[in-house]
N, C-alpha and C positions, 0 to 999 in steps of 0.2 A: 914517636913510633906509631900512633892511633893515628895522627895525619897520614906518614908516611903509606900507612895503611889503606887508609880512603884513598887518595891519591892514585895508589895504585888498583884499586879497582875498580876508580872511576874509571880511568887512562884503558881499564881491559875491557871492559862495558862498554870505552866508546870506541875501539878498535873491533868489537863485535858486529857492533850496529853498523861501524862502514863496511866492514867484510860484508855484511846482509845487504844494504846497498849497492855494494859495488857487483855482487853476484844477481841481485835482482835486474838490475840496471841492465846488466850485460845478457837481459832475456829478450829475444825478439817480438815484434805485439804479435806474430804467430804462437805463438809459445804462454803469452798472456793470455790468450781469448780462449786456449786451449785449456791450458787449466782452470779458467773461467767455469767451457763449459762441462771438465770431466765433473769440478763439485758442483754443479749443476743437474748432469744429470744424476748424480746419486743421492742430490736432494728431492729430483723428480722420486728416483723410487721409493723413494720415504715418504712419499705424500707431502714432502714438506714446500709446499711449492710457491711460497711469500721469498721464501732463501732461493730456490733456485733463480727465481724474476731479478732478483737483487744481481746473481752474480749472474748473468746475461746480460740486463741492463749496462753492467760495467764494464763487460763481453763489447758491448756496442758501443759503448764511447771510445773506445779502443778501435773498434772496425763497422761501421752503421752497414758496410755492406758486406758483413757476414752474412753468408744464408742459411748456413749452419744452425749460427748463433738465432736466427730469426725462427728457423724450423723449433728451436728448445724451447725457444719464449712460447709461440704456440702453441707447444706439448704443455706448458707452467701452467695457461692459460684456459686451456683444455682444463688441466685439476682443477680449476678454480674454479670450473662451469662458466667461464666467461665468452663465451663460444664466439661472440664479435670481434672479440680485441684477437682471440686467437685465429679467425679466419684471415684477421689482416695479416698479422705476422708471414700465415704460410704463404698467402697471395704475394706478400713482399719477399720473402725467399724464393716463391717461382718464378718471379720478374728477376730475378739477378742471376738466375739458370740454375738453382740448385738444384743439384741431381739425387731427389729421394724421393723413392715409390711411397713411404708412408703416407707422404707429404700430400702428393697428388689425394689419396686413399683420403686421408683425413680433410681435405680441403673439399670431397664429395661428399663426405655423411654431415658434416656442417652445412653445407648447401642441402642437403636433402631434409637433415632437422629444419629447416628457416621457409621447407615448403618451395627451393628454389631446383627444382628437378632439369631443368637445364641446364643450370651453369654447374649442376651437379655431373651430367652426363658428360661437360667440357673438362675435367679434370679426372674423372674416370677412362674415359675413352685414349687420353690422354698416356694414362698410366697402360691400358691393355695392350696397346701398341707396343710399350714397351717388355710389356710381361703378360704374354697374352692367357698363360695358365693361372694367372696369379685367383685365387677361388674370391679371395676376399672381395676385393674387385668388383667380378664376375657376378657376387651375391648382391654388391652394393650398386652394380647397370640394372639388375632384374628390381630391386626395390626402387630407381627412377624411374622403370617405367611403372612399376606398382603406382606410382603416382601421377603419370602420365594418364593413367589408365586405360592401359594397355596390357591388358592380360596374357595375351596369346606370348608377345614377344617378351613381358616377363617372367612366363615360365619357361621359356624356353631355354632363359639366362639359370633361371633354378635346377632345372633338370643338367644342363650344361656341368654345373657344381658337380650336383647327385652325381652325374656318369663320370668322372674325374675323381669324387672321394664321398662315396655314401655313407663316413662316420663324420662328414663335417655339420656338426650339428644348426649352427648359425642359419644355415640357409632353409632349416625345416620350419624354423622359425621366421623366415623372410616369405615363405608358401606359406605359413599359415594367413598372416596378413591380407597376403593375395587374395588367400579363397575369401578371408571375412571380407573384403570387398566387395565380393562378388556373391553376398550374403549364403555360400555354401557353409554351413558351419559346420556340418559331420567331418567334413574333409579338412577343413581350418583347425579343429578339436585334434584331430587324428595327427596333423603333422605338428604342433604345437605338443603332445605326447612323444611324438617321436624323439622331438630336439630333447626334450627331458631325459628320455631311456638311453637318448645316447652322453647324455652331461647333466647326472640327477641335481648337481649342485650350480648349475648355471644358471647365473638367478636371471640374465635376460629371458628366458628359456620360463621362466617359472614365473616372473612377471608379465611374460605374454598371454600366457596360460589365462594368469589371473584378469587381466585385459581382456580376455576371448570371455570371460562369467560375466564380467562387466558388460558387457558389449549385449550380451543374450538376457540382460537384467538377474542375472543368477547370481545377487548381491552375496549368499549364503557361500556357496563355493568362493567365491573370490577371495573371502574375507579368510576361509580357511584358508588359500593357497599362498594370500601373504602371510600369514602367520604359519605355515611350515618351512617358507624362505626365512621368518625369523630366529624360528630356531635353529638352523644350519649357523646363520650370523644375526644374532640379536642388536649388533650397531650397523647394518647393511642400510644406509642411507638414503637409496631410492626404494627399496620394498617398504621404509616407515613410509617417505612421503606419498607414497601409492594408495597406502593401506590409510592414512591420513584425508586423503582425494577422496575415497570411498566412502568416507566416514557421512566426506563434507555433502555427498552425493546423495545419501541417505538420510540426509536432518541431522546426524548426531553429531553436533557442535561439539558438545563436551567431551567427546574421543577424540575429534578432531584436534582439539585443542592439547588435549592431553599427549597426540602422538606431537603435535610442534614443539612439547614443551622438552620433549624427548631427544627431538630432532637437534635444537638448539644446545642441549647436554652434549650430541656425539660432535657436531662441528657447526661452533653458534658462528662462525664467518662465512655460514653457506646462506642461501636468504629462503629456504625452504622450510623452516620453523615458525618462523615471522608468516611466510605464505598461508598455511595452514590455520595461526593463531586469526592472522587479519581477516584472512576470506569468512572466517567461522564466526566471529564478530561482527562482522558486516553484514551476516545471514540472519544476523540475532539481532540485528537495530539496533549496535551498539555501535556508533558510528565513529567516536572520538577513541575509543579501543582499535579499531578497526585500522581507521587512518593513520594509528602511530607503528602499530606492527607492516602494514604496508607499505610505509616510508620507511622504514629499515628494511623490510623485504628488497627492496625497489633499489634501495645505498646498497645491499650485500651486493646483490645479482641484476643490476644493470640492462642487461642484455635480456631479465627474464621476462619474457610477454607477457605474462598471463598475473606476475604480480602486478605489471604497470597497470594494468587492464583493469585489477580490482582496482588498482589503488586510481583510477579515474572513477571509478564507480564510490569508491568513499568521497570523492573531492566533488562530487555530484551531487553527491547525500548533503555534505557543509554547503554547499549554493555555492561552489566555489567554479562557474559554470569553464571560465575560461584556463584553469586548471585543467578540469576534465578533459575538456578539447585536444590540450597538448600533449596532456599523458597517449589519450587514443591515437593520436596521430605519431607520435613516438613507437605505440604496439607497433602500429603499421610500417612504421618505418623497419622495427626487429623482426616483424613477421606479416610479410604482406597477404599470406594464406588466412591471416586470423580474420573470417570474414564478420565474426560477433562482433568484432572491433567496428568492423564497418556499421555495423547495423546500429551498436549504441551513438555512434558518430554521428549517422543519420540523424537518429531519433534525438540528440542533442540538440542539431544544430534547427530540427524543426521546431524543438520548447525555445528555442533564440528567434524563430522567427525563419532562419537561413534557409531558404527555402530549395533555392537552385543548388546551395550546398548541398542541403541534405540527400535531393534526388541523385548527385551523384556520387556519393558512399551508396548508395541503394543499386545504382546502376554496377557499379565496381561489383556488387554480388553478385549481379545476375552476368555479368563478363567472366566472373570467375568459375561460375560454373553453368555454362551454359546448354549444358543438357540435365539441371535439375529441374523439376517446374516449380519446387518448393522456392527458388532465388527468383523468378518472375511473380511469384504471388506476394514477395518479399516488395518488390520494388512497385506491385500493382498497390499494396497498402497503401503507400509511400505516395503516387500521384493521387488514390482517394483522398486521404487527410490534409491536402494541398489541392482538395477540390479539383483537379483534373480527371473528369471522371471517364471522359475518351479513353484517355491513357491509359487509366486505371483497367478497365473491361479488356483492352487491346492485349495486357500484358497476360490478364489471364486466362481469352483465347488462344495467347501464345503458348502458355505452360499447358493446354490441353493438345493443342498441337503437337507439339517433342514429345509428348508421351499420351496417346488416348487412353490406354488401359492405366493411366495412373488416376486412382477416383478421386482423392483429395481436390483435385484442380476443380473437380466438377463442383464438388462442394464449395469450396472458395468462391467459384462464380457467383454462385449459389446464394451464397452471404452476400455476396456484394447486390446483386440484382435485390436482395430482401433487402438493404442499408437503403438503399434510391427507390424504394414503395415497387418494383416491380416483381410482385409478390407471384403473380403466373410465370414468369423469368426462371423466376427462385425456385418454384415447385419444380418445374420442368429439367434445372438443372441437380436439383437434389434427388432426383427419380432417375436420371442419368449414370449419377455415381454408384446408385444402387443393380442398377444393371451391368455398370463395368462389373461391378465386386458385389453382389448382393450379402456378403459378408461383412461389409463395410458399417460396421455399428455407428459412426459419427454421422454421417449422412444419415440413414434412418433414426438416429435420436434427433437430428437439429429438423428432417421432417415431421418429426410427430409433436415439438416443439411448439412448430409454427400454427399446428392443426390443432392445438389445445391453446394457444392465444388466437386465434380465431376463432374458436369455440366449436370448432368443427370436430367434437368427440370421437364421430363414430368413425370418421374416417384415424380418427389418432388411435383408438381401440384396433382396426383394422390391421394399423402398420405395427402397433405393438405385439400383437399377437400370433404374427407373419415372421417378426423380429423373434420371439420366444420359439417358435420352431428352428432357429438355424442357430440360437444362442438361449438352449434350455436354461431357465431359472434364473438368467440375466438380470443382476440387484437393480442396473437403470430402468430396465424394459418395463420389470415391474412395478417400480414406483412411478415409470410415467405410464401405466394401463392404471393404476389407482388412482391416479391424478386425474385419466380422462372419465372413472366410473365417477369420483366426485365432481367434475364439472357435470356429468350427468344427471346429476341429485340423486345418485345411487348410493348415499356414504354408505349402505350394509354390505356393498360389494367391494367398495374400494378399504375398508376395516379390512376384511377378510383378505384379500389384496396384500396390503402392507404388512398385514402378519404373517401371509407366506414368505413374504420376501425378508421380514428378519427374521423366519423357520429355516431358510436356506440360507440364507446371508447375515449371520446376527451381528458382526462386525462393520455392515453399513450404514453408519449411523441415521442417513439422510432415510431410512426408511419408521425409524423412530420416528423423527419431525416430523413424517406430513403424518403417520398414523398419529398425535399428539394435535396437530392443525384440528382435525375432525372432531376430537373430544373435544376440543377448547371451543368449535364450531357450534358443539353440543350442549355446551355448558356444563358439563364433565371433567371441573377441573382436575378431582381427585384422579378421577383415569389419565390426563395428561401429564401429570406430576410424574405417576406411578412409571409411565413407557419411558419418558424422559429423564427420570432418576435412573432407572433400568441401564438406559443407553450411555449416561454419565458415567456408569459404573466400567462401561466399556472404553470410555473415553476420558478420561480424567480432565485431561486439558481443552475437549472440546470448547473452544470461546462460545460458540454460538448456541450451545447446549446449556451453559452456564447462565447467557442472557434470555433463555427461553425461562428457565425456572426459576429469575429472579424475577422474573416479568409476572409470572404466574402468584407469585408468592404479595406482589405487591396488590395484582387483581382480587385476593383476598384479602387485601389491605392488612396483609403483616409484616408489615416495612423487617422489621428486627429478621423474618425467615430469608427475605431478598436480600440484607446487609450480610448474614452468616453464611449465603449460596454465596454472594461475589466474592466474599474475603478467601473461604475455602477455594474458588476458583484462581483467586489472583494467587495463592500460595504453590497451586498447581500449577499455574504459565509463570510462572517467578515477576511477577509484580506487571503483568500487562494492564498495559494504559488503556485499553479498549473498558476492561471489566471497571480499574479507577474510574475513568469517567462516568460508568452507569455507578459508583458508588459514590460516587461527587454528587450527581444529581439526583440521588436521593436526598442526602444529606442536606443539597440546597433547598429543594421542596419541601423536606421537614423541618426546615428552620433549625438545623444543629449547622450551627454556623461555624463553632471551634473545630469538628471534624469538617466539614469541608474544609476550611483551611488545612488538616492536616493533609485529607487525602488527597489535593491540589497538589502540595509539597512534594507529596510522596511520589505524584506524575512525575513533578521534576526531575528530583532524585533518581526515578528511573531511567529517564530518559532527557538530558537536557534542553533537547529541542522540543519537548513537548508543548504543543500550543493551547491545546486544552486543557492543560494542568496551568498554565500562566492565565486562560480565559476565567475557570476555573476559581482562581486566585483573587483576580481584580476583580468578578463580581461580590466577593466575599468583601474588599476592601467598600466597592461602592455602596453597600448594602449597610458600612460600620460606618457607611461616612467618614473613610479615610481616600479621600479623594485621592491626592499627591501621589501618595500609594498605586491604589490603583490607574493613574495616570502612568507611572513610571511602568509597569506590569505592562500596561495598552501598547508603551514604546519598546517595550524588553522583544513583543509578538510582531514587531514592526522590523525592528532588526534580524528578527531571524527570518522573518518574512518578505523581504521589500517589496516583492512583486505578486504580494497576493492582498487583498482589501479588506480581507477581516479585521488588520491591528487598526487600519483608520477607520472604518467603520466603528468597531468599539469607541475608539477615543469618539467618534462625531458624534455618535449617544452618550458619552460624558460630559463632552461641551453642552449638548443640550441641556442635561439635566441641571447644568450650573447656569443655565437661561447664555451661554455664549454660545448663542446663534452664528454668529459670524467664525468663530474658531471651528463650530462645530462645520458648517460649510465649505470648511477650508479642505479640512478631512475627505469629506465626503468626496470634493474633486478631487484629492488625490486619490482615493480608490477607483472612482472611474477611470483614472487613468490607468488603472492594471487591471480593468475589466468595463472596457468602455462601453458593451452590449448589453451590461444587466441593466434587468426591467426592475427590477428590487431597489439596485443605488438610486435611480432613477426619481423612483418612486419617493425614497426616503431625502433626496435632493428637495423635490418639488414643497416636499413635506417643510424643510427647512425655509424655502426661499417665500412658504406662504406665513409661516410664525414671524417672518421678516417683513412681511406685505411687501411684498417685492412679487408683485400678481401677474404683472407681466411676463414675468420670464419663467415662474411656474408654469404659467399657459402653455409658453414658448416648447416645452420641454417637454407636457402633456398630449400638445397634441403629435410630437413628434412618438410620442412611443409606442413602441409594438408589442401588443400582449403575447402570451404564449398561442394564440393561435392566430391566422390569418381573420382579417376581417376583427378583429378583438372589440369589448367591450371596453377595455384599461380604459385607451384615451378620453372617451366619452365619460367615463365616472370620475378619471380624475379629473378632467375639466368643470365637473360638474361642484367638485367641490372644494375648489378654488375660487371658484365665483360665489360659492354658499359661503365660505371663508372673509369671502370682500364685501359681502352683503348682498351681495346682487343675486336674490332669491330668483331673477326673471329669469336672467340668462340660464341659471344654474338648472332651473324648470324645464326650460325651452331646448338645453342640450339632451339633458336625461330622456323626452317626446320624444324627441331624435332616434335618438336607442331603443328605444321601445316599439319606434315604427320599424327601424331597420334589423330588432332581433325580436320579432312578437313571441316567440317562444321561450324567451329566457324569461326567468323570476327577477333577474337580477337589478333591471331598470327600474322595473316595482319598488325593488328593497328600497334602492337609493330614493326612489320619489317618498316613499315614507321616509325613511330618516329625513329628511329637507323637510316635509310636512309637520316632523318634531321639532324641527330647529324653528320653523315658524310657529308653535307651539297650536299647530291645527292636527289635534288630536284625534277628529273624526275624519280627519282626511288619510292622515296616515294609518288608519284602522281599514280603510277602505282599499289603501296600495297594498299592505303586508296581505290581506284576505286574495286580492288579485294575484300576488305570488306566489300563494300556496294552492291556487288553482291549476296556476304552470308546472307545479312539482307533483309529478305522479306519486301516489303512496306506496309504487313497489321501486321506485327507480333506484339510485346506485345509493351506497352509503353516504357518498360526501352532498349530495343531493339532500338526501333523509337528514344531514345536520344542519344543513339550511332551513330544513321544517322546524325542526325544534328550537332552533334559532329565532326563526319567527315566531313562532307559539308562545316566545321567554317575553319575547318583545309586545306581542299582543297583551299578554297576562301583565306586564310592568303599566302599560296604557292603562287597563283596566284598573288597576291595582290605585294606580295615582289618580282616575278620580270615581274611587271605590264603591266600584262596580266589583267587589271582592267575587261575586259569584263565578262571573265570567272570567275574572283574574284566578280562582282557583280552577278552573276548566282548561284553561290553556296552558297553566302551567304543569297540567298535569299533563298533557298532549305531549307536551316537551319531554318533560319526565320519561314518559313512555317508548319513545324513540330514541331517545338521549340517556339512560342514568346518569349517567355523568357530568350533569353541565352544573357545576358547583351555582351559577346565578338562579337557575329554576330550583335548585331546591332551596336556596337561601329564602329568594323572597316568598317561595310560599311558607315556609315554616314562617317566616316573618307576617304572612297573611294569615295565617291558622292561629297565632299568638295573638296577633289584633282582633282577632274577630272575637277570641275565645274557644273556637272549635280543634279538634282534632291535639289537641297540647302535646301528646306524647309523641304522636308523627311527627308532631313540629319539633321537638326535642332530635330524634333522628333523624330527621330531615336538615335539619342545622351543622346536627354534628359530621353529618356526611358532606357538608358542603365545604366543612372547616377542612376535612380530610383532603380533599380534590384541590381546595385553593388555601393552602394552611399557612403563606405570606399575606394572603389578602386582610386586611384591617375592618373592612366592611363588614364581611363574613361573620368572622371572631366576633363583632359587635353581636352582629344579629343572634348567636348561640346564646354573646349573653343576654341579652332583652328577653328571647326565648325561655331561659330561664330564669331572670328579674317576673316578666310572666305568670311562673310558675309559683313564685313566692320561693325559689331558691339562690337568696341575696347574696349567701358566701361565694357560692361557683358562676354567679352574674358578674360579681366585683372581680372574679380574677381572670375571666374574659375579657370583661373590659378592661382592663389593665395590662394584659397581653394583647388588645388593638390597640393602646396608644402608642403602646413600644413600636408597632410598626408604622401608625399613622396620628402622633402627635399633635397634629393641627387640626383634627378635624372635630367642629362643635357638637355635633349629635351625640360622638363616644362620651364627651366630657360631661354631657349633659344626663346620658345613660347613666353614669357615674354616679351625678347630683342626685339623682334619684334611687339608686342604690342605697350612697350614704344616709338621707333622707329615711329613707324603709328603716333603717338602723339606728334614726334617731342622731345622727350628726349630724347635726345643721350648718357646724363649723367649716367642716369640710364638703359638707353640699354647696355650701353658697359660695366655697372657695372654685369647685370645679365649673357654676354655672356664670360663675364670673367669669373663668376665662373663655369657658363657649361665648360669651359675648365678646371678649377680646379678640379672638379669631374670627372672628365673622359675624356681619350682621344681614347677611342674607342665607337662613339656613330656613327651612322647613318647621324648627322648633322652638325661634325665636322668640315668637309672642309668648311661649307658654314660659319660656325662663327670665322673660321681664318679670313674667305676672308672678311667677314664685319667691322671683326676688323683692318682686316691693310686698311682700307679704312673709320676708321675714324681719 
C-alpha cells in the first residue's frame, strides 16, 4: 500500500510539472519578455533594482532588441546611480525606434549631469517636437542652455514653464541656478524659496537651497537646511551625502566620517559612504585608510567621477604615479567638464617629466572655458614651470584682455613679472589691479609684501594705511603696518600695533606671533611666553604655536617644559609628525636615546610613510652601533622613497662611517641621479672621491660646480682643498690667491688661507689671514656674517691657546662669546683655559656646563666639565663625566688619561695605571703622552 502510495504521487507530481511545461512552453517570447518586464518594473518601485536588472537581463536573451526591455534596464540603472551603463541602455532603445518621451527626457538630464549640454539639447529637442507643452522638458532646454551660458535664452525657457503652470515648482529651482550663475543671489535665494513654498517637502528644492548657503560660504545655514531635510526623512540619501560634503568642506573629518558611516547603514551598495569615509582620510594623511574606502567607492559606483578623482589622488599619495594617471584619465573620460581632473593630470604629468603632456591638460582648461581669465593664468603657470616664459606672460596678457576690469589677471602678471626679477613690471602691474578694484585686498597685501622685503617701509606704511581706510581694522593690514613700523626700528609702535589688531581681531593668531617675534627680539621671554600661551588658548592645535613655545622653553634650557608643550600639543593634532619630530630631536640632543626610539616608532605608527620617523630611528640604531639595523631602516626610506636621495644619502654616510668608501660612493651616485643639480651631493661626492685619493676626478667635479650664486666662491675652495687633501699646499695656495683677487671683499678666501696655514702648521700665518677676514666682516653686518666673527674669534683663541698665549686666547674667546652665546667650542675651551691657568674656576665650572648643554653628544666637551671639575678638587662628579665621554668616545687617550688621574686623586693606583695603559694602547700620538710614560714608569 505505502508503495502504491508513493507511486501514485510521484506519477501526479510529474503530470503537474508537464502540465506547467506544456503551458509555459505554449507562451510566446512576446508574453515572456512581458512578464519579464511587468516583475521588473514592480521591482523598480520597490527600489529593488539588482532583481529588476536580473529579470530584464533575461527579458533580453529572449529579445536583445527590445527597446522596452532596454528603456527598464535604464530606469534599474538609474536606481543604482550607475548613470553610464543607464545612458547606454536608453541610447540603445533610441536606435531601435522606441517610442517613449521619458526616454528622450531622461537620456538629456544624464547628458546634462556628465556636463554634455549638446547632446543634451539633441534628445530634448528631439522630444519637444514631439510634445511641445511637455514642462519637464521645456525646464530641462532652459537648464542646457544654463550651461551653455546663455541666460537670456534660458530664461526664456523658464518663464515659458511659469506661463504654462506657475505651481510647477522644479523650474524655480532650475532659475534659481540660473541667477547664482550670473552671481545675482537675491533673486537666486528668492526663487530657490519659492520652489519650497510651493513643495515644502521637495528635497531637491531644499538641497538647492542649501547649495545656494554653500555657494555664498553661509556654511551655518546650510548645515541647518540639511538637517531640516533630515528630519522630514532621516534615511534621505543625498541630503546625508550633501550634508557629509559640507562637513568635508569645512575640515570636520570626523562628521564627515560619521555621516559615511551612516550612509553605508541606509544602502552600503551605493559607494557614497566609502566617498565621504575616503575623501575624509585622505584630508587627514591617512593614506592607506583613504585608498581602501576609495577602491570600494570606485567598485560601488563606477561611473562616479569625483570618487575616481580622489581615489587618483590616494594612488598619488602611495607613488603609485601611473595608477593615478589612469584613474584621471578614466574621470575625464566620465566627466569631460571636470576641469580639476585636468589640472591634477597636468601637474602629474609635469612631476614625470611629460612636459608636452602636461601643457595640454592645461590648454583643455583654458579651451573649456575660454572666457575665464582664471583658465589662461592656469595654463600661463604651466609654460612658467616648464620655463617658457614667452608663453607664460602671452597667456596672461590674454586673461587681461577677455576681461580688463577683472583685477586678479593684473595681479597674476604681477607675480609673474616679480618670479623673473622684473620687479618695476611687478609694481606697475600690482598698482593696476588696484585701480581696476581699489578694493581688491590681495593686490594691495602682495604690494606692501614686496615693499617690506625691499625695505622700502615707508612706502608699505603708505599702502597699509590707504588699505585700513577702505577695510577698517583689517587683522592683515595691521599686522603688515606692524611689520613695516618694526623693520623701521620702531618696535614701540609696532607692540602697540599688534595689540590693536588682537583688541579687534583676537581670533588671529598670526597677530600673537609677530607681537611674540618683538619680545623674543627683546629678550622678553617671559612676555613672549605669556601672548603665545594666550594665543594657544585660542588655538589648541595651532602646530606652529606649539613649536614656538617649545622653542622658547628650550631657549631657557628647560628641555622637560618643551617635552610637556610638544606632548600636550601632539595630543591636540592626534599624534602629528610635525610636533614628534621636534620631540625626536630633542630627545636625540639629549642623549635619551630609549625615547627617541620610542617617539621614532610612534612617527611610524602614525603615519606609515613617515620618513622622519624611519630617519629618526636609524640614527638611534647608528648611534647603538646597530648598523644592520639601521642599514635595513636607510633601505625601508628608499623604498618608499625611490626618487628622492635622502635614503641614499643616509646609507652613503653609513658606508663611510664603516670606512666603505666605495659602497658609500655607490650611494651617493645614485642620489645624483634623482637630483642631478644639487651642489650639496656634489659636494659630499668630491668629499668621498678625496678619502679615496681619487683627486682627479674630485677636481673634475669641483671645478664644474655652481655655487648658489653666479660667479661662486664653491669651486675655488673646493679645489682648493683637494689639492690641500693630496699634499699639494702650492696649488691649494695659488687657487685660494685666485679667489681672493677675484672676490677682495669676501672673508672667505682669508678663512680658507688660514685653515691651509694650520694644516701646514704655520700658526703665525694663519693668525695673520683669520685678522685679514675679520677686517672684511663689518661689526654691524647681517647675522650669518656676525657667526663667521665668532667663528673666527673661536679659532684665533684655539691658535693662542695651543701655544699658550692664554691671555690672548682668553680675549678672543670671549669676542666669540659675546656675538655668539652659543657656540658650545668657545665656551668649552675657555672654561678649559680658566681651569689651566687657575683663574676664574667658577665661570669655568658654567662655562663647561653650558657647553655640555649646547653639545651634550660631544665626548670632548663632557671631558672638559670633567677636568673643570678634577680642577676644582671635585673627584666624584670629574669621575662620572669622564665616564659619560667614554660612553660616547671610547678610543680616545686624553678622556682615559683624565680618568688615570681622577683614580690617582683617590688613591687607586690599580685602576689609574689600568686606564693610562690603555691611553697608550690607543694612541701614541696624543698631547699627554709623555706625561703618562712618566707616571707609569713611576709606579
Amino acid at each position: 500500500m505505502k508503495k502504491s502510495a508513493i507511486f501514485r504521487f510521484s506519477f501526479l507530481s510529474v503530470n503537474i510539472l508537464l502540465t506547467l511545461f506544456i503551458l509555459t512552453s505554449c507562451q510566446s517570447p512576446k508574453e515572456k519578455i512581458e512578464k519579464h518586464i511587468i516583475k521588473a518594473k514592480s521591482l523598480i518601485e520597490k527600489e529593488e533594482y539588482n532583481g529588476a536588472i536580473i529579470e530584464l537581463k533575461n527579458a533580453l536573451k529572449i529579445d536583445p532588441q527590445s527597446g522596452e526591455t532596454l528603456y527598464y534596464l535604464g530606469k534599474s540603472y538609474m536606481g543604482r546611480r550607475e548613470y553610464d551603463k543607464a545612458l547606454e541602455q536608453f541610447e540603445k532603445a533610441n536606435g531601435l525606434k522606441f517610442e517613449n518621451n521619458d526616454l528622450l527626457l531622461q537620456m538629456g538630464l544624464i547628458n546634462l549631469s556628465r556636463g554634455k549640454a549638446d547632446d543634451a539639447l539633441k534628445s530634448l529637442e528631439s522630444l519637444i517636437k514631439k510634445d511641445p507643452n511637455n514642462k519637464q522638458c521645456l525646464n530641462a532646454i532652459g537648464m542646457a542652455w544654463t550651461a551653455k551660458n546663455d541666460f537670456d535664452k534660458a530664461d526664456s525657457y523658464f518663464k515659458q514653464v511659469i506661463q504654462m503652470d506657475p505651481a510647477f515648482s522644479k523650474v524655480y529651482i532650475s532659475r534659481g541656478h540660473l541667477y547664482m550663475r550670473e552671481k545675482k543671489f537675491d533673486e537666486a535665494e528668492a526663487f530657490y524659496k519659492k520652489s519650497l513654498e510651493l513643495a515644502p517637502k521637495d528635497f531637491e528644492g531644499i538641497l538647492s537651497l542649501a547649495n545656494f548657503y554653500i555657494q555664498k560660504k553661509d556654511y551655518t545655514n546650510a548645515e541647518q537646511t540639511f538637517k531640516k531635510a533630515l528630519q522630514i526623512n532621516p534615511n534621505h540619501y543625498d541630503t546625508r551625502f550633501l550634508l557629509g560634503s559640507l562637513y568635508l568642506d569645512q575640515k570636520k573629518f570626523d562628521a564627515a566620517i560619521e555621516e559615511g558611516e551612516t550612509l553605508n547603514k541606509i544602502d552600503f551598495k551605493l559607494a557614497g559612504g566609502n566617498y565621504l569615509k575616503g575623501v575624509a582620510r585622505l584630508r587627514q594623511g591617512k593614506i592607506d585608510a583613504a585608498f581602501s574606502e576609495l577602491e570600494q567607492s570606485v567598485k560601488k559606483g563606477p561611473g562616479f567621477a569625483e570618487a575616481r578623482f580622489y581615489f587618483a589622488l590616494a594612488q598619488a599619495e602611495k607613488g603609485n604615479m601611473q595608477q593615478a594617471i589612469t584613474e584621471l584619465k578614466t574621470v575625464l573620460r566620465i566627466k569631460p567638464s571636470f576641469t580639476l581632473a585636468n589640472l591634477y593630470l597636468g601637474t602629474l604629468y609635469l612631476k614625470q617629466g611629460w612636459n608636452d603632456e602636461a601643457l595640454q591638460e592645461f590648454q583643455k582648461i583654458a579651451q573649456s572655458a575660454p572666457d575665464n581669465p582664471l583658465a589662461y593664468a592656469t595654463l600661463a603657470q604651466a609654460y612658467a614651470q616648464t620655463k617658457q616664459f614667452d608663453k607664460a606672460e602671452k597667456e596672461l596678457s590674454k586673461a587681461i584682455e577677455i576681461n580688463p576690469e577683472f583685477a586678479p589677471s593684473y595681479l597674476n602678471l604681477g607675480k609673474f613679472y616679480a618670479s623673473t626679477g622684473k620687479n618695476d613690471n611687478a609694481i606697475s602691474e600690482f598698482e593696476k589691479a588696484l585701480e581696476v578694484n581699489p578694493n581688491f585686498l590681495d593686490a594691495r597685501i602682495t604690494i606692501i609684501a614686496y615693499y617690506l622685503q625691499s625695505q622700502q617701509y615707508d612706502k608699505a606704511i603708505s599702502e597699509c594705511q590707504e588699505g585700513l581706510k577702505r577695510s577698517k581694522d583689517n587683522p592683515t593690514l595691521l599686522n603688515l603696518l606692524g611689520s613695516a613700523y618694526f623693520g623701521k626700528n620702531e618696535p614701540a609702535k609696532a607692540i602697540d600695533i599688534y595689540q590693536t589688531a588682537i583688541g579687534k581681531s583676537p581670533d588671529v593668531i598670526s597677530s600673537y606671533i609677530n607681537l611674540s617675534t618683538i619680545y623674543i627680539k627683546q629678550q622678553d621671554i617671559g612676555k613672549a611666553e605669556n601672548i603665545l600661551s594666550k594665543a594657544l588658548a585660542k588655538s589648541p592645535a595651532n602646530i606652529g604655536l606649539i613649536k614656538r613655545l617649545a622653542a622658547l622653553s628650550l631657549q631657557k634650557e628647560n628641555t622637560k617644559q618643551a617635552i610637556d608643550i610638544l606632548e600636550n600639543g601632539i595630543k591636540q593634532t592626534a599624534a602629528n609628525n610635525v610636533l614628534l619630530a621636534d620631540l625626536a630631536s630633542i630627545y636625540a640632543k639629549s642623549n635619551q636615546d630609549d625615547k627617541l626610539k620610542e617617539t621614532a616608532e610612534r612617527m611610524i605608527k602614525s603615519d606609515e610613510k613617515a620618513i622622519a620617523g624611519y630617519d629618526y630611528l636609524a640614527s638611534f640604531y647608528v648611534k647603538n652601533k646597530k648598523m644592520d639595523e639601521a642599514e635595513q631602516t636607510y633601505q625601508k626610506i628608499i623604498s618608499l622613497q625611490p626618487d628622492k636621495p635622502l635614503g641614499y644619502l643616509r646609507l652613503a654616510s653609513l658606508y663611510a662611517v664603516k670606512k666603505d668608501f666605495n659602497q658609500a660612493l655607490e650611494q651617493i651616485d645614485k642620489a645624483l641621479t634623482k637630483s642631478p643639480d644639487s651642489v650639496e651631493i656634489k659636494v659630499q661626492k668630491i668629499s668621498l672621491l678625496t678619502s679615496l685619493k681619487r683627486f682627479d676626478e674630485a677636481l673634475q667635479i669641483a671645478k664644474a660646480v655652481q655655487g648658489p650664486k653666479i660667479n661662486s666662491l664653491l669651486p675655488y675652495t673646493l679645489q682648493s682643498k683637494i689639492y690641500s687633501e693630496k699634499g699639494d699646499y702650492a696649488n691649494a695656495m695659488g687657487i685660494l690667491e685666485k679667489a681672493s683677487a677675484q672676490f677682495p671683499k669676501s672673508p672667505l678666501p682669508a678663512i680658507n688661507l688660514a685653515e691651509l696655514s694650520m694644516k701646514r702648521s704655520n700658526r703665525d700665518e694663519a693668525i695673520n689671514h683669520y685678522n685679514k677676514a675679520l677686517e672684511l666682516i663689518p661689526k654691524n653686518s647681517d647675522k650669518e656674517l656676525q657667526l663667521i666673527r665668532a667663528d673666527i674669534y673661536t679659532k684665533l683663541g684655539s691658535i693662542y691657546q695651543t701655544q699658550k698665549n692664554f691671555d690672548k686666547s682668553i680675549l678672543n674667546y670671549n669676542e666669540a662669546i659675546k656675538i655668539s652665546p652659543d657656540i658650545p667650542l668657545a665656551q668649552n675651551n675657555l672654561a678649559w683655559v680658566y681651569a689651566e691657568t687657575g683663574k676664574n674656576m667658577n665661570e669655568a665650572v658654567s662655562m663647561a656646563q653650558k657647553a655640555v648643554k649646547l653639545a651634550p653628544n660631544n665626548g670632548g666637551v663632557i671631558d672638559t666639565l670633567g677636568w673643570v671639575y678634577f680642577k676644582k678638587g671635585m673627584i666624584k662628579e670629574s669621575k662620572e663625566k669622564f665616564q659619560e665621554a667614554l660612553k660616547l668616545v671610547p678610543d680616545d687617550p686624553t678622556i682615559h688619561y683624565h680618568m688615570g688621574l681622577a683614580y690617582m686623586r683617590e688613591g687607586d693606583k690599580s685602576r689609574a695605571k689600568s686606564e693610562f695603559q690603555k691611553a697608550l694602547s690607543l694612541s701614541t700620538n696624543f698631547p699627554e703622552l709623555d706625561e703618562v710614560r712618566k707616571l707609569l714608569n713611576g709606579m
